[in-house]
VMD Tcl script that draws the C-alpha trace (Angstrom):
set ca {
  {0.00 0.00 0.00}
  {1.21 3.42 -0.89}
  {2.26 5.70 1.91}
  {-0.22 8.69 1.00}
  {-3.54 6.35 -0.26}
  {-6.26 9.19 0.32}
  {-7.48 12.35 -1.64}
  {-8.71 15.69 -0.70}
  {-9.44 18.42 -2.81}
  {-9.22 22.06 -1.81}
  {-9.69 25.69 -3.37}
  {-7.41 28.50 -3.13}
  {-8.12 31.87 -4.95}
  {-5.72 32.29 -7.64}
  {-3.48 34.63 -5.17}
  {-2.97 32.06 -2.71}
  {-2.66 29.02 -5.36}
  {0.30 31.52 -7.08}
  {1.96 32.19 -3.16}
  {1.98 28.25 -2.43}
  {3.87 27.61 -5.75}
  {6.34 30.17 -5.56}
  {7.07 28.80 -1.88}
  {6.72 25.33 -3.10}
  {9.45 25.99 -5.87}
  {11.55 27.93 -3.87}
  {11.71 24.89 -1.26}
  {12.05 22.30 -4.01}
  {9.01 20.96 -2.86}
  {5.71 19.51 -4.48}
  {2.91 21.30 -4.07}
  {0.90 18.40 -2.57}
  {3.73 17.80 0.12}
  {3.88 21.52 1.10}
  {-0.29 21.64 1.98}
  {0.39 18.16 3.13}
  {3.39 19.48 5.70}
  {1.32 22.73 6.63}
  {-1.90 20.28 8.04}
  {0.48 18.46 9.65}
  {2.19 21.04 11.63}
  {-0.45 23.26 12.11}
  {-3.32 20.68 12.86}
  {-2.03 17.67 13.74}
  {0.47 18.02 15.81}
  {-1.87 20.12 17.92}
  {-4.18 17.37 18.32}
  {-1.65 14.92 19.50}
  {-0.23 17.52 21.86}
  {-3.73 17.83 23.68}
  {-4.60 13.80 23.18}
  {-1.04 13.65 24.90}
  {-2.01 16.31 27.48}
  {-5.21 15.22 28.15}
  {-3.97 11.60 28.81}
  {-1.40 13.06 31.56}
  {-4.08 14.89 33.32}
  {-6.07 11.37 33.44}
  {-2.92 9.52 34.98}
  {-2.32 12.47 37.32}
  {-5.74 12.73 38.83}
  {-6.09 8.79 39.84}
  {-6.01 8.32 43.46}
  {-2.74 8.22 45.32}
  {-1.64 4.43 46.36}
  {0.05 3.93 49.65}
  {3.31 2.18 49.19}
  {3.18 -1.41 50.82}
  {5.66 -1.64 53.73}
  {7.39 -4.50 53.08}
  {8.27 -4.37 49.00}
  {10.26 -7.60 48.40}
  {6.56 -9.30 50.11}
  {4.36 -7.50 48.42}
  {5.99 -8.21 44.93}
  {6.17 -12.52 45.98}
  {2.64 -11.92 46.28}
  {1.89 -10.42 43.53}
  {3.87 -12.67 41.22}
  {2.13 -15.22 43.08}
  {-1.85 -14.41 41.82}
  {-0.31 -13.00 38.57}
  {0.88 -16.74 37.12}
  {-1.21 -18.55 39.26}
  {-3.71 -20.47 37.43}
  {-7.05 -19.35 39.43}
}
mol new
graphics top color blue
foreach p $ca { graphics top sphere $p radius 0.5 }
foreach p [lrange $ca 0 end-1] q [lrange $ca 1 end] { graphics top cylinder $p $q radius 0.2 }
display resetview
């Protein structure tokens, strides 16, 4: 499968279509890849930033766990129900 596989189709007026190819062939770039680059940067990376954020936020606001007292104990028991067949 190729690595881009979908379509989209956008307008520009003819002033922006003319800016995006003269930055497009000053950067030796296709004009496809330079819209495709600007999404990415300006949209997508955004949304994984706050899917990232969000998920921190989750994992911060669980409960606090007290620590058991006796680690090496706690950790034969827990190995013990973890492979136990029950």
């Amino acid at each position: 499968m190729p690595k881009y596989a979908k379509k989209i189709q956008v307008l520009f007026s003819e002033e922006q279509f003319r800016d995006l190819e003269a930055l497009a062939s000053r950067d030796h770039k296709k004009l496809g890849a330079l819209v495709r680059e600007a999404v990415v940067e300006y949209h997508l990376k955004k949304a994984k930033q706050r899917r990232i954020a969000e998920a921190v936020d989750r994992l911060l606001s669980l409960p606090e766990t007290p620590l058991p007292e006796n680690l090496e104990e706690w950790e034969s028991e827990y190995l013990k129900k973890k492979y136990s067949c029950s």
